[in-house]
N, C-alpha and C positions, 0 to 999 in steps of 0.2 A: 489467721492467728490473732490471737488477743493480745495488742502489745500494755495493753493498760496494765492489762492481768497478771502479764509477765513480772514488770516491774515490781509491780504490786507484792507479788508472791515472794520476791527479793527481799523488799523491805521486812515482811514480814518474819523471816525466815532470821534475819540481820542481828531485827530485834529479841528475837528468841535467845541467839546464842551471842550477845557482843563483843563479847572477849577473844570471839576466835581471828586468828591473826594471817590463818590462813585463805588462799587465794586461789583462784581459779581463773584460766582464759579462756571463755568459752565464744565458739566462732559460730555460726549458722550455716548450713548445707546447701541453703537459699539464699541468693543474696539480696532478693527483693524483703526477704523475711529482714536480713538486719538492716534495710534503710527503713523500714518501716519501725524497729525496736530503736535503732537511733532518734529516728524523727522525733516519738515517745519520749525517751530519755531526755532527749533536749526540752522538751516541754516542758517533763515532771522536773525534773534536779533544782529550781527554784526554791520551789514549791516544797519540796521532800527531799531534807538536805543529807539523808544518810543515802540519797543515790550521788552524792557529790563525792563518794569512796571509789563509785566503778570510773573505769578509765578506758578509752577508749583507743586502739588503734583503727585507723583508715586504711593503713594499706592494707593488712591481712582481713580487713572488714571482722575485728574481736573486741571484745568487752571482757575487761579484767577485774572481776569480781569478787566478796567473799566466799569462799568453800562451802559454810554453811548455807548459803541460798541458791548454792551452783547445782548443792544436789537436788535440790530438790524441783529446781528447773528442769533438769536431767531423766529425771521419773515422769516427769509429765512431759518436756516436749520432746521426747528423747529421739523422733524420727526427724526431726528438726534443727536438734545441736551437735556441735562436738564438744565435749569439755577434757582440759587437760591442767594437770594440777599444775603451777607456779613454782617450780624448782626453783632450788637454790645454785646458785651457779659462784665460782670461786677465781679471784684473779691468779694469774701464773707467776710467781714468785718465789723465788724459796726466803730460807730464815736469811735476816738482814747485815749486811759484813759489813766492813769497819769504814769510816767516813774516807771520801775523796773527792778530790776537786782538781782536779788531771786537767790538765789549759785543752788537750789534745788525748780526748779518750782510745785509749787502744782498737775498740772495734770500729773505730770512725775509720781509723788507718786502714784498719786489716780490710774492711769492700772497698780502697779506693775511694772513698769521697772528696778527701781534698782534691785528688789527680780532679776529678770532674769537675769541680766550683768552676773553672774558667768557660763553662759547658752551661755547664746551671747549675742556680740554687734551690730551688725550687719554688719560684717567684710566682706567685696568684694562685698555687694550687691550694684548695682547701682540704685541711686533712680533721676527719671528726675522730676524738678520740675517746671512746668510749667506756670509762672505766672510773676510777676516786673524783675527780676533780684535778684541778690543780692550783697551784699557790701563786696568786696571779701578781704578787708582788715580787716576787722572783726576779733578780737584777737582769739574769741570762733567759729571760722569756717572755718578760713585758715586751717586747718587740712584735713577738710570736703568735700572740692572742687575738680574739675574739672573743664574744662574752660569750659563745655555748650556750646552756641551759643544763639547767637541776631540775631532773627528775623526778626526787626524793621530797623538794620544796621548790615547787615554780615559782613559789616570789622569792628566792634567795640567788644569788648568782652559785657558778658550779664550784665551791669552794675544794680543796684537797684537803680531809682534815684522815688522811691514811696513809700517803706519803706515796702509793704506786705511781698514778696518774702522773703528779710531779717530775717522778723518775722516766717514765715515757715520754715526756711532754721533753724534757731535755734532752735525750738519743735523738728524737724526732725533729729538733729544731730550737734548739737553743741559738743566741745570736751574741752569744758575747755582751759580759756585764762585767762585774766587781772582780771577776777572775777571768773572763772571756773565755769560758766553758761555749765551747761548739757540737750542735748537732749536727745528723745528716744535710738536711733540707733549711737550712738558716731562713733563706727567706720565705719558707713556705709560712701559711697562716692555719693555724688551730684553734676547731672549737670544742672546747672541752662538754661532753655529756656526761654529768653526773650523776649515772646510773648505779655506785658502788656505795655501801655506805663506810664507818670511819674503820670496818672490821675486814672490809676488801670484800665482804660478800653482796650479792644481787639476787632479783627472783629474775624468771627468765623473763616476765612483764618487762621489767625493766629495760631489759635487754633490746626487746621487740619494740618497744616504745623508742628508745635510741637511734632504731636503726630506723624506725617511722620518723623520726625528727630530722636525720639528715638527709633523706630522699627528698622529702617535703622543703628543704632547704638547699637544695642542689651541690651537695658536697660532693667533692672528686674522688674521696680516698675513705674508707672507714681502718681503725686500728683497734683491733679487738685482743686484745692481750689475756685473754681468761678461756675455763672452759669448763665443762660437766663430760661426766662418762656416759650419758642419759641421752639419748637422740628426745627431739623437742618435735612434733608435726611444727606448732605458731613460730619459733625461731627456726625453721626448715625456711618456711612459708617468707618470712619477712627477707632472709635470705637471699632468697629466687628471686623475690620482688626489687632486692637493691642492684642485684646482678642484671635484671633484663632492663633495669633504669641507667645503665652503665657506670655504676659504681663499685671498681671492688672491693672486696672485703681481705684484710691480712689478718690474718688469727695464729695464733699459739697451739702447739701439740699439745702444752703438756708436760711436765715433770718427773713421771712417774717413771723413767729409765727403761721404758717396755718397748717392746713393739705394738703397732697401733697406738690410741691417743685420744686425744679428746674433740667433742664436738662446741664447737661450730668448726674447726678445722678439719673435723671429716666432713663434711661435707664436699661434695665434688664444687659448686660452685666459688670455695673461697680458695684464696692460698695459704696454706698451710706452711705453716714455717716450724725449725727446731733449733736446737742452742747447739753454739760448738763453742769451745774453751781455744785458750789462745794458741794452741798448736797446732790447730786447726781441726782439729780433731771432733766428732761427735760427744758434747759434752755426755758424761757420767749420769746425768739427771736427767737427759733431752728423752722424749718420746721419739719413737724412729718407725720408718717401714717406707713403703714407697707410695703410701699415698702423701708425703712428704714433701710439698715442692723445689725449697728451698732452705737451707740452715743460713743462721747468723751468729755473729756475738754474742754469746749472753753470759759468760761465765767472767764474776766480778769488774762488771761495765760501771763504769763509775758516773756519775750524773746526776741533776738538780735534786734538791730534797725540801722538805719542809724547813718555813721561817726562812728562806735567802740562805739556807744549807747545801751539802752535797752528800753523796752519801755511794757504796758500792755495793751492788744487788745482782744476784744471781736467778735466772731463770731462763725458759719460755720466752716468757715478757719478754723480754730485754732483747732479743734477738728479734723479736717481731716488729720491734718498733726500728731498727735497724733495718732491714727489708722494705717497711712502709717509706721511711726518708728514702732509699733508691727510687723506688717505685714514685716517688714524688718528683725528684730531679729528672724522671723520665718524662710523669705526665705533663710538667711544664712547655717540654720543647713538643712532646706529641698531646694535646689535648684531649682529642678526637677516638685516642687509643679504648679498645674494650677490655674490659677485665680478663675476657679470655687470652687476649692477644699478651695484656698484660703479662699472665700467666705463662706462658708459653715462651717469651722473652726472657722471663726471671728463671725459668730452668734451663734453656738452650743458652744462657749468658754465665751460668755459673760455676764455678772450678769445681775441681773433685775436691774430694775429703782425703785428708788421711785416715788411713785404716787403723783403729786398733787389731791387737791379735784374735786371728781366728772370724771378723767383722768382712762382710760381703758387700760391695759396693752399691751394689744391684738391690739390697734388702734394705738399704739405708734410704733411699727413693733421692729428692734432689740434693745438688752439690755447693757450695760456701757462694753466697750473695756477691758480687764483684759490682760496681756502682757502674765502676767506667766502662766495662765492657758491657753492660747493660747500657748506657748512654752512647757508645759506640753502632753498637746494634740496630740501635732503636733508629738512630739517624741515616743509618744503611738502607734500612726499611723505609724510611720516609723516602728518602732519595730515591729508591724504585720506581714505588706507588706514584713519585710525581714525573717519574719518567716517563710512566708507561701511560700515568694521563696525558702529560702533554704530545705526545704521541698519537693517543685516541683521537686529541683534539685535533692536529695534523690532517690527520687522516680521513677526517671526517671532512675540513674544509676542503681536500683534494678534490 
């Protein structure tokens, strides 16, 4: 393959049309073919600074390109590429309700997480959260932080200039400031990935890039609070890739009141989470069905906001990031734990739902997030495993 040529025919193509704003992620069938287009790339980009636009992911071995030069890649190496256009992907939020600053948020109560703090908090787990930014002046989250990364701008830190991330970043692990707003996971640590821009939308590059950054940085937890109705192969692909590195992923269904939902949360490798309103009931908005692992909080959770604010928001969201804090108080005490096992713990630990009328238990897939019995569990299970090792060990000296 002519990887000169390749490039080459990029720029060419760049220049023809430079207004287009649109994007491609194109991966290679061969993977000797993309170390060889990398190696290139690295050479040229100095040299020929309009290839300093393409970007590159390492784990799904893709280059995220402009549209215009993708096709025409396409045409000519076409036994050689996949190309897939750069969707737009949208965080999970509904419209924004009235400001609060609640010492002790209702959904913190409703899984039990104070009952656990004496248990853990979720002390060294890293949790990447990938979505706005956040407002890293924030009284209740300066404690919280890491510097993350911007995606949008690598020389700028992950700023919140859209208020979700914020709002996550506080369900997730606020530590007590100017009002002593608490999250799940107080002392867990967040790095914020600023893959959204100030409008809450992303391309799915972005996306892929995110989940490339925290695998690449050994984080424990990913919180994915957004989704598309669109299956993605490169965000399928990145996916799989953070799952078999032992990191799960919590994602969002979805808003749209339906059954079935949105992806990354269909996917069978993430957990899927859905909203339930304070009666505990399947919120009105929540996507549902049974590929659903687990529901949370999401209906008017009140939590950090832009400028050292608060603010209450309804979604998806908002229960996901509820889910991810247990799931952190769990990986604390279990390290070692796999995301499937994860999985498997967060739906054998969680209560039923109330039903609305005419609502089937069974269609609704997993039941309301419970921390403590999830922390219970999980210690059940560890106390086994080292039973039955030291046991083997016994046995073996015999």
């Amino acid at each position: 393959m002519d990887y000169y040529g390749f490039w080459q025919m990029l720029l060419e193509e760049m220049k023809a049309a430079p207004t287009s704003a649109q994007r491609q992620i194109v991966t290679f069938n061969d993977p000797r073919n993309y170390a060889g287009a990398l190696a290139q790339w690295k050479s040229l980009k100095a040299k020929k600074p309009g290839l300093r636009q393409v970007r590159v992911s390492t784990l799904i071995r893709a280059f995220v390109m402009p549209a215009a030069g993708a096709q025409r890649l396409m045409d000519r190496y076409a036994d050689s590429l996949c190309i897939e256009e750069d969707s737009r992907i949208r965080v999970h939020s509904m419209a924004e309700d009235k400001g609060g600053s609640s010492l002790m948020p209702w959904g913190i109560k409703a899984i039990r997480a104070p009952q656990a703090w004496s248990r853990s908090t979720g002390v060294h787990v890293k949790i990447g959260v990938i979505d706005t930014g956040v407002d890293f002046r924030h009284p209740d989250l300066k404690h919280s932080l890491a510097s993350g990364v911007n995606l949008l701008n690598r020389g700028m830190m992950p700023l919140d200039d859209n208020g979700h991330g914020t709002h996550i970043a506080g369900t997730l692990a606020a530590a007590g400031g100017a009002r002593n707003m608490m999250g799940v996971a107080p002392r867990a640590l967040l790095y914020p990935v600023k893959a959204f821009d100030h409008n809450g939308s992303a391309y799915v590059s972005d996306i892929v890039l995110g989940i490339d950054w925290c695998v690449q940085n050994k984080i424990d937890l990913i919180n994915m609070s957004f989704g598309m109705r669109n299956r993605s192969k490169a965000l399928h692909d990145v996916v799989i890739k953070a799952y078999r590195a032992g990191i799960a992923i919590i994602a969002s269904s979805g808003n749209d009141g339906k059954r079935g939902g949105d992806y990354p949360a269909r996917y069978p490798e993430t957990i899927a989470v859905g909203a339930l309103d304070r009666r505990q009931r399947v919120a009105a908005f929540s996507n549902r069905g049974p590929y659903i692992d687990v529901y949370g909080p999401g209906e008017n959770i009140p939590s950090c906001w832009l400028r050292e604010g608060y603010k209450e928001m309804s979604g998806t969201s908002m229960a996901t990031s509820h889910v991810t804090g247990a799931a952190a108080l769990l990986l604390a005490l279990r390290p070692g734990l796999t995301p499937r096992e994860l999985k498997l713990l967060l739906r054998r630990t969680s209560m039923p739902v109330r039903l609305r009328k005419g609502q089937r238990r069974a269609a609704l897939g997993g039941g309301a997030a419970d921390a403590l019995r999830l922390l219970r569990a999980g210690i059940r299970a560890r106390r086994r495993t080292s039973g039955s090792g030291a046991k083997a060990v016994a046995a073996a000296k015999a």
